[in-house]
GUVEX-670397 format. One record per residue (C-alpha): residue in one letter; x, y, z. Coordinates in steps of 0.2 Angstrom, whole numbers. Example, Ala and Ser with C-alpha at 12.3 -4.5 7.8 and 13.67 -1.06 7.14 Angstrom:
+-------+-------+-------+-------+
! lolum !  east ! north !    up !
+-------+-------+-------+-------+
!     a !    62 !   -22 !    39 !
!     s !    68 !    -5 !    36 !
+-------+-------+-------+-------+
***
This chain:
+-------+-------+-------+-------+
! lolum !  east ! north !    up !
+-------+-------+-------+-------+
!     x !   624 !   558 !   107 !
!     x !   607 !   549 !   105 !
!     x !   596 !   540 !   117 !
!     x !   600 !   523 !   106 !
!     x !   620 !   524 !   110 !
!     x !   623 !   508 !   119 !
!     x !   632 !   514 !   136 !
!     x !   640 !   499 !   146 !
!     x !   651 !   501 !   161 !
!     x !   663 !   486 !   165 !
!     x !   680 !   482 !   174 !
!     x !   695 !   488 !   166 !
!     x !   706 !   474 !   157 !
!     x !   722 !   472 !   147 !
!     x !   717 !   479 !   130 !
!     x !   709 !   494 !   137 !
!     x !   728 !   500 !   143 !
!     x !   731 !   507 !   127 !
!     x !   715 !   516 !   124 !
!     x !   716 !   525 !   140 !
!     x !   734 !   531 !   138 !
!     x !   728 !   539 !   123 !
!     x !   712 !   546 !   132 !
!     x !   726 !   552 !   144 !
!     x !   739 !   560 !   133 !
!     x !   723 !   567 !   124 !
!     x !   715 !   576 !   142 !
!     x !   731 !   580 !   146 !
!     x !   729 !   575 !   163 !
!     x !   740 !   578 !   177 !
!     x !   742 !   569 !   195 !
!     x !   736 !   579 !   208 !
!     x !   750 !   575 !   222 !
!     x !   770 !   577 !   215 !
!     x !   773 !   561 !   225 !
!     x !   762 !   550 !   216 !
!     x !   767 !   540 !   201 !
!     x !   760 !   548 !   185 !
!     x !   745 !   537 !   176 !
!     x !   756 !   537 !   161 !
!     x !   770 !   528 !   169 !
!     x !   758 !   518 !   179 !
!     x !   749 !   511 !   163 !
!     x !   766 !   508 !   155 !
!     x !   773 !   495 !   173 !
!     x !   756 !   488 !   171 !
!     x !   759 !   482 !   154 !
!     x !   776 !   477 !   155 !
!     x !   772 !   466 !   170 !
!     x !   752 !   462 !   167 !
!     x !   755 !   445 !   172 !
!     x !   761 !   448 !   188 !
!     x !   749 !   462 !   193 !
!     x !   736 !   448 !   190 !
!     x !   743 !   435 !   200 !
!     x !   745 !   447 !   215 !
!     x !   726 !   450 !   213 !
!     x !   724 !   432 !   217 !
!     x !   729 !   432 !   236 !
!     x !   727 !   448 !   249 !
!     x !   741 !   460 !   249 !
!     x !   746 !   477 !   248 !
!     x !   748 !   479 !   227 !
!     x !   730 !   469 !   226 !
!     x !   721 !   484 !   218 !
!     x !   737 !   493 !   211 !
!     x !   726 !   494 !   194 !
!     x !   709 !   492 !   200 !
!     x !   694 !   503 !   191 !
!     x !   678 !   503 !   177 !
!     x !   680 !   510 !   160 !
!     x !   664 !   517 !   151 !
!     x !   659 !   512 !   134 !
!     x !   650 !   520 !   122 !
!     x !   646 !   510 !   107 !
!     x !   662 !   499 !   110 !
!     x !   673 !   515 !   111 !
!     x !   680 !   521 !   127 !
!     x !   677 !   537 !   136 !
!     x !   677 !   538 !   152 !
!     x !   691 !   527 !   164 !
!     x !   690 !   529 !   184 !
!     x !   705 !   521 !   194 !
!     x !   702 !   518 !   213 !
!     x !   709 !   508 !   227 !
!     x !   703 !   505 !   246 !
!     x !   710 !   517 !   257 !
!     x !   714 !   504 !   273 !
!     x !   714 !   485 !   277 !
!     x !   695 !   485 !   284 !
!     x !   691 !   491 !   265 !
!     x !   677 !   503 !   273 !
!     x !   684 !   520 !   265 !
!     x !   690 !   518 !   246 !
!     x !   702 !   533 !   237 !
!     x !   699 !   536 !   220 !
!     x !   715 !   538 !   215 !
!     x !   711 !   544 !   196 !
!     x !   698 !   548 !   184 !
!     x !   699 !   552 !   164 !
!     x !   684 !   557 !   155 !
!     x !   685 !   563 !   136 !
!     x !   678 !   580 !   136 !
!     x !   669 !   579 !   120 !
!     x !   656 !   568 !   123 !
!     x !   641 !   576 !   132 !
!     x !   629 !   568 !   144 !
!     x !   626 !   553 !   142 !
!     x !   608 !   542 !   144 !
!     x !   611 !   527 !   156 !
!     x !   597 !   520 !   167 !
!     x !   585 !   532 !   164 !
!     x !   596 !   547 !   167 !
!     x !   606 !   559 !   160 !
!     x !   624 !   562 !   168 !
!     x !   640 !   567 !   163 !
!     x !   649 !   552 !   159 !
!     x !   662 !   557 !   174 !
!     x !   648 !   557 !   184 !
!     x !   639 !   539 !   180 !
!     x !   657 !   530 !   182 !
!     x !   657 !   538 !   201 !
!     x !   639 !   533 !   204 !
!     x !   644 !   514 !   197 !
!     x !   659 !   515 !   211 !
!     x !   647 !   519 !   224 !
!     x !   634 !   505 !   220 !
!     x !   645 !   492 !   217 !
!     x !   659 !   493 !   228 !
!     x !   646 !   487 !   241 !
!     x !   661 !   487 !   257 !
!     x !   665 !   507 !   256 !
!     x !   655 !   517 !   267 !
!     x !   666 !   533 !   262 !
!     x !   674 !   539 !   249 !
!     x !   692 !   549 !   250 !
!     x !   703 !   560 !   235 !
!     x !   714 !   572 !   233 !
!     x !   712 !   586 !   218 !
!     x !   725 !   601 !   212 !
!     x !   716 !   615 !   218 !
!     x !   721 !   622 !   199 !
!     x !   711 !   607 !   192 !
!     x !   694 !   617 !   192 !
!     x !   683 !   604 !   179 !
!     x !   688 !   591 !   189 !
!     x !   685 !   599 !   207 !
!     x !   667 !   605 !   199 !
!     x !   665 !   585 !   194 !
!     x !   668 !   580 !   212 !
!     x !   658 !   592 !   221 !
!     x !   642 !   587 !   209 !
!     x !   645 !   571 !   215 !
!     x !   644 !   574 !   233 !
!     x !   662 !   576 !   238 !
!     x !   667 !   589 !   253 !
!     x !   682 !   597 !   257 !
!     x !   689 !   590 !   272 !
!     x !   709 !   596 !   273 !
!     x !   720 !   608 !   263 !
!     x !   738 !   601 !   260 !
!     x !   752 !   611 !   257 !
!     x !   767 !   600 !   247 !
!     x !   785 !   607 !   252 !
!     x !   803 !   605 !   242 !
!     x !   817 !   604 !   255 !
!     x !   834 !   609 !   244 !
!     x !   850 !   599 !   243 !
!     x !   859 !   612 !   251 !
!     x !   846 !   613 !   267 !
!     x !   847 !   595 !   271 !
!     x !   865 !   596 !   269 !
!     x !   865 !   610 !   283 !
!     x !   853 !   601 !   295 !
!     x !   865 !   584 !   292 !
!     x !   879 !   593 !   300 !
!     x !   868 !   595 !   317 !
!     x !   866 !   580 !   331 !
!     x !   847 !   578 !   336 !
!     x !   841 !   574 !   353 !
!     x !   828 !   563 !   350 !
!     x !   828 !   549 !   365 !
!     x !   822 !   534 !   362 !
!     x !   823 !   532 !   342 !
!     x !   816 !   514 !   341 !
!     x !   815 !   504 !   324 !
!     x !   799 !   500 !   318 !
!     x !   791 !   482 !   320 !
!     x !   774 !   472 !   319 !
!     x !   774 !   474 !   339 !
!     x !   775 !   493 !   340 !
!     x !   758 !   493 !   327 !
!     x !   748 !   498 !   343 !
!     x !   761 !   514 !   349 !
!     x !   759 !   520 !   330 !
!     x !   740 !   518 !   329 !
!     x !   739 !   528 !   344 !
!     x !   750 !   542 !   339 !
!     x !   741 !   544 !   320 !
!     x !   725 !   544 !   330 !
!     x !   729 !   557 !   341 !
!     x !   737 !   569 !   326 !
!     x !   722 !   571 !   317 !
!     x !   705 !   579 !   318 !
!     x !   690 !   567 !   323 !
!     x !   682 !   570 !   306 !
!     x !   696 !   563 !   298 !
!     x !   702 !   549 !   310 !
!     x !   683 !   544 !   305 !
!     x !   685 !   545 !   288 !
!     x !   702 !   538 !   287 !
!     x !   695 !   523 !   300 !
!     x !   712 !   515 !   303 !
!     x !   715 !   501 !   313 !
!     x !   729 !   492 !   322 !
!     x !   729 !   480 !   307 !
!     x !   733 !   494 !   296 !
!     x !   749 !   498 !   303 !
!     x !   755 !   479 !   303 !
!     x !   763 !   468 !   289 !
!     x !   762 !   450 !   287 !
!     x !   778 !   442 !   280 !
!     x !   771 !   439 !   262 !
!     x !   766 !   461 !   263 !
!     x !   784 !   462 !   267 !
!     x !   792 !   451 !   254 !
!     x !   781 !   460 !   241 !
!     x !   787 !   478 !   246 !
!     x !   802 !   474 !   246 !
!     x !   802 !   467 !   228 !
!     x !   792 !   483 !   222 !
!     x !   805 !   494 !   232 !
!     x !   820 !   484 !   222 !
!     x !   809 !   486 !   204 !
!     x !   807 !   506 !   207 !
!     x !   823 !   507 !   216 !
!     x !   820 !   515 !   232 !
!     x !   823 !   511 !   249 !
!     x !   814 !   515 !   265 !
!     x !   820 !   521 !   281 !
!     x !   809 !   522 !   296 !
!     x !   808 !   522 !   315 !
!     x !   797 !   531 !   331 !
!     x !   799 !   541 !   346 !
!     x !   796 !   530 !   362 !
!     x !   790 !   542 !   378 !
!     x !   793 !   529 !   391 !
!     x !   785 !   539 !   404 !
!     x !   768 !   538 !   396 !
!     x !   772 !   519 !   387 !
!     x !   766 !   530 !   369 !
!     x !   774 !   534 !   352 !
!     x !   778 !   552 !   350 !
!     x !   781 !   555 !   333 !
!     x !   787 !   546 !   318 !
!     x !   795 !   548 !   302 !
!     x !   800 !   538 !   285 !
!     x !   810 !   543 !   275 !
!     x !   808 !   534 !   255 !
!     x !   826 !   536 !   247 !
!     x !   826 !   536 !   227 !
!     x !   840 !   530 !   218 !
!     x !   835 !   536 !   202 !
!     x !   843 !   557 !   200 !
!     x !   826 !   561 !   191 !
!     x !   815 !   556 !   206 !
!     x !   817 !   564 !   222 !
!     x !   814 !   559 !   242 !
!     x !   800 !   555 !   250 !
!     x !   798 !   560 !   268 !
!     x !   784 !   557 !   280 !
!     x !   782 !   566 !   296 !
!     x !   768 !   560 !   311 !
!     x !   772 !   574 !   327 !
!     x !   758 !   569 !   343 !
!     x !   751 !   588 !   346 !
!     x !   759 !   590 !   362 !
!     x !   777 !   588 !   356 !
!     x !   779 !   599 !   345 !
!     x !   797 !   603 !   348 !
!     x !   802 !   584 !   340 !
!     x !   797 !   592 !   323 !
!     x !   817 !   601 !   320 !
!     x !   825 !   584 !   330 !
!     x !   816 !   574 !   317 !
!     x !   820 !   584 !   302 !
!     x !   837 !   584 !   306 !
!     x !   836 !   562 !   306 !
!     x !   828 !   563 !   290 !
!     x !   842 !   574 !   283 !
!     x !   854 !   563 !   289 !
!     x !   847 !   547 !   280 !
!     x !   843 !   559 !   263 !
!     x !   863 !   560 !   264 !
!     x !   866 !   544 !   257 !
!     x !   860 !   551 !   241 !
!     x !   863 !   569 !   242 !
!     x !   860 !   575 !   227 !
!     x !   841 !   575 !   227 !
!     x !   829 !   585 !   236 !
!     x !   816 !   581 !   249 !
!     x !   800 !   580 !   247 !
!     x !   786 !   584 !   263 !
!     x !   767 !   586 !   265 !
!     x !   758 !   597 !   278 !
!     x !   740 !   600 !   282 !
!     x !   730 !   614 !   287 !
!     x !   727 !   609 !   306 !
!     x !   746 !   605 !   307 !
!     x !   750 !   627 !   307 !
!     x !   768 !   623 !   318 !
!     x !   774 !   609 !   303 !
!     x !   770 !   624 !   291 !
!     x !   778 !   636 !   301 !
!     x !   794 !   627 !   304 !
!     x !   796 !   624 !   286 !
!     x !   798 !   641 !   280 !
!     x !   809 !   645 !   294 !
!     x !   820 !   630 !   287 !
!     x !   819 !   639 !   270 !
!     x !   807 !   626 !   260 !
!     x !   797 !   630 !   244 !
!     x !   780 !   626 !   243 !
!     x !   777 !   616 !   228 !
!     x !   760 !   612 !   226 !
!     x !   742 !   614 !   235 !
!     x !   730 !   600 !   234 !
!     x !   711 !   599 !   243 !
!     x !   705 !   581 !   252 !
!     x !   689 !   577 !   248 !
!     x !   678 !   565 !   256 !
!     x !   659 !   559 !   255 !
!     x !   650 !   545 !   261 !
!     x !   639 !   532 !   254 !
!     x !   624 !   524 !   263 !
!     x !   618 !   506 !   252 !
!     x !   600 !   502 !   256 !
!     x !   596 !   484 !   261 !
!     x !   581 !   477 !   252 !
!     x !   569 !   470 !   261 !
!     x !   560 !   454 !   251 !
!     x !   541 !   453 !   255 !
!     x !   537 !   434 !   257 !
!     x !   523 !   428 !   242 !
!     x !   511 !   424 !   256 !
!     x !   506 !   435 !   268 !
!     x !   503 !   428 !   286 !
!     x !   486 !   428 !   294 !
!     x !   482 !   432 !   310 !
!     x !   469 !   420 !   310 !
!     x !   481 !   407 !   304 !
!     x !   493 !   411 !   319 !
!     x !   479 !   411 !   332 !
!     x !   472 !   396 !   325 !
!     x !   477 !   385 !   341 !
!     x !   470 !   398 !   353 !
!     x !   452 !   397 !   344 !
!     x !   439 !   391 !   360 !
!     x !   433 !   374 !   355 !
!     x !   415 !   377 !   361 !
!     x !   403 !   390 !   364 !
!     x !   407 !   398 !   380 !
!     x !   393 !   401 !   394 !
!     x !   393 !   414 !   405 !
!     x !   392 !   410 !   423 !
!     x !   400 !   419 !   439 !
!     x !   415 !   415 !   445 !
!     x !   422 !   416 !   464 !
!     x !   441 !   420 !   463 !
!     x !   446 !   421 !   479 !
!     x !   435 !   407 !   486 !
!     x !   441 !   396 !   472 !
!     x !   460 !   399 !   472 !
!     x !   472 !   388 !   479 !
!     x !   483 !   396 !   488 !
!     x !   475 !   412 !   494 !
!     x !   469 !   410 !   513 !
!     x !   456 !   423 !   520 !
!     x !   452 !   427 !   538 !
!     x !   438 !   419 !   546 !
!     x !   425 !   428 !   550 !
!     x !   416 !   425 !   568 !
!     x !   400 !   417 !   568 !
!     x !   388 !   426 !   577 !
!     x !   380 !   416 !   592 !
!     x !   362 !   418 !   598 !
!     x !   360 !   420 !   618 !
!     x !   345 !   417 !   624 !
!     x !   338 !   430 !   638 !
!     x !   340 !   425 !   653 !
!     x !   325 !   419 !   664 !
+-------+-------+-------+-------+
***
């Protein structure tokens, strides 16, 4: 590639869907978590409903960035496309969700440096997205060119996750079982606090300060609500939710949700939230969750755990699950420096002190303080008397 190849980095728009599902199919490239939708099939809902993915870019709500990213150009041909989204409602950590990069082209010259062009598309996303102050993905632990990508780029590994299959035939098992689990609430806008507290306390600090969620993050307006549910009845799916209440301690104890597919090609989704100290809520919960997967039994269900989560692991193989696929969080953060603007004239301490100049020469002369202060009072000293001897 020459120095005169006219590199330009811009947001991605509605004719450049085609070009990158051919840069895709091309790359051959894979989604790093099973649960996530595949870029292929994500290109293809975007075309079909362009119109309305760009009207909910208008107004604030949760599929606002549900195509959001920068394509590289070079010479009006695209090579490089990197999809990202922010990561929770105060939009201070962004995910990047997806990167393609066309493998033939080599470095490329862009501001005075050399990069791969994977690598100048990041550093794009970290100087313009001005509100992220970290930066969270997840990568295949198989996908060595791109784990190599993101660790030139400053990424660090932060948690290894561990995706399980739970078999038709387990859940049916564990349906037949009655949980104890007292106090199965629903969940609403007003148990937001319970939930931010319990997903606090299940995670390392490192991570609750990368994730930096809030209250907010774990409530739902009413126009967040009516556009799940309309994206819930487009993919078909349904979603099944509710918490542990410990009355005792006024805190939520664990939580799970459960996404049920309609589809026979797609399976469950299940997510789990156990507080450290209640451990034993994980096999009552489970056995919920394979009650609710039995209104479509057919499928299996699918669970995450991480590697500071060593009992979720453990009661997963004892139930019999399969470990599917292993995936590495990554994180990094980003620190934009604030220029300073130096004013065209330059203040002068003269100028400043110009009303303190003395308007005359000064004369010297001596100067009585305590005689000539108002309010001091010294003793009075005796007068000597003269006597005069006596005759």
């Amino acid at each position: 590639m020459t120095k005169q190849a006219k590199v330009s980095i811009r947001q991605v728009q509605y004719r450049d869907l085609s070009a990158i599902a051919r840069l895709v199919q091309q790359e051959a490239v894979e989604v790093a978590s099973p649960l996530e939708t595949s870029l292929e099939e994500h290109i293809e809902n975007t075309k079909n409903y362009y119109g309305l993915v760009k009207l909910f870019d208008v107004f604030p709500n949760p599929n606002q960035y549900s195509f959001h990213g920068y394509v590289l150009e070079v010479n009006g041909e695209l090579v490089a496309f990197v999809k990202i989204s922010p990561f929770n409602s105060s939009q201070s950590t962004w995910r990047v969700d997806q990167i393609v990069v066309d493998s033939s082209f080599p470095k490329l010259e862009y501001h005075g440096s050399a990069r791969h062009p994977g690598s100048t598309l990041l550093r794009y996303c970290f100087d313009h997205v001005v509100e992220a102050r970290n930066w969270l993905l997840e990568v295949n632990v198989n996908a060595k060119q791109t784990l190599s990508l993101y660790r030139q780029n400053g990424f660090q590994p932060l948690a290894k996750l561990t995706y399980w299959a739970i078999a038709p035939e387990i859940l049916s098992e564990l349906a037949l079982q009655e949980p104890a689990i007292p106090n199965l609430m629903p969940v609403g806008n007003a148990d937001a606090r319970l939930l931010y507290q319990l997903d606090t306390a299940s995670m390392p600090p490192m991570l609750r300060q990368v994730f930096d969620r809030h209250v907010q993050d774990f409530k739902t307006n009413p126009v967040d609500n009516l556009v799940c549910r309309v994206k819930n009845w487009s993919q078909q799916v349904d979603v099944v939710e509710g918490y542990v209440f410990e009355p005792q301690r006024k805190a939520a104890i664990g939580y799970f949700a459960v996404q049920l597919a309609r589809q026979d090609e797609h399976p469950h989704q299940g997510r789990l939230t156990v507080h450290p100290a209640y451990t034993w809520l994980y096999p009552e919960l489970m056995i919920k969750m394979s009650q609710v997967a039995q209104i479509r039994p057919e499928q299996p269900l699918y669970m995450t755990s991480t590697d500071y989560q060593p009992e979720r692991e453990e009661f997963f193989e004892t139930v019999g699950a399969s470990q599917i696929e292993h995936t590495l969080l990554m994180s990094r953060s980003v620190w934009h420096k604030v220029r300073e603007t130096k004013p065209q004239e330059a203040w002068q301490l003269s100028g400043v002190l110009q009303g303190l100049q003395p308007i005359n020469t000064p004369i010297p002369s001596r100067i009585n303080w305590f005689k000539n202060h108002p309010t001091l009072k010294l003793p009075k000293t005796p007068r000597k008397q003269d006597f005069l001897p006596e005759n």
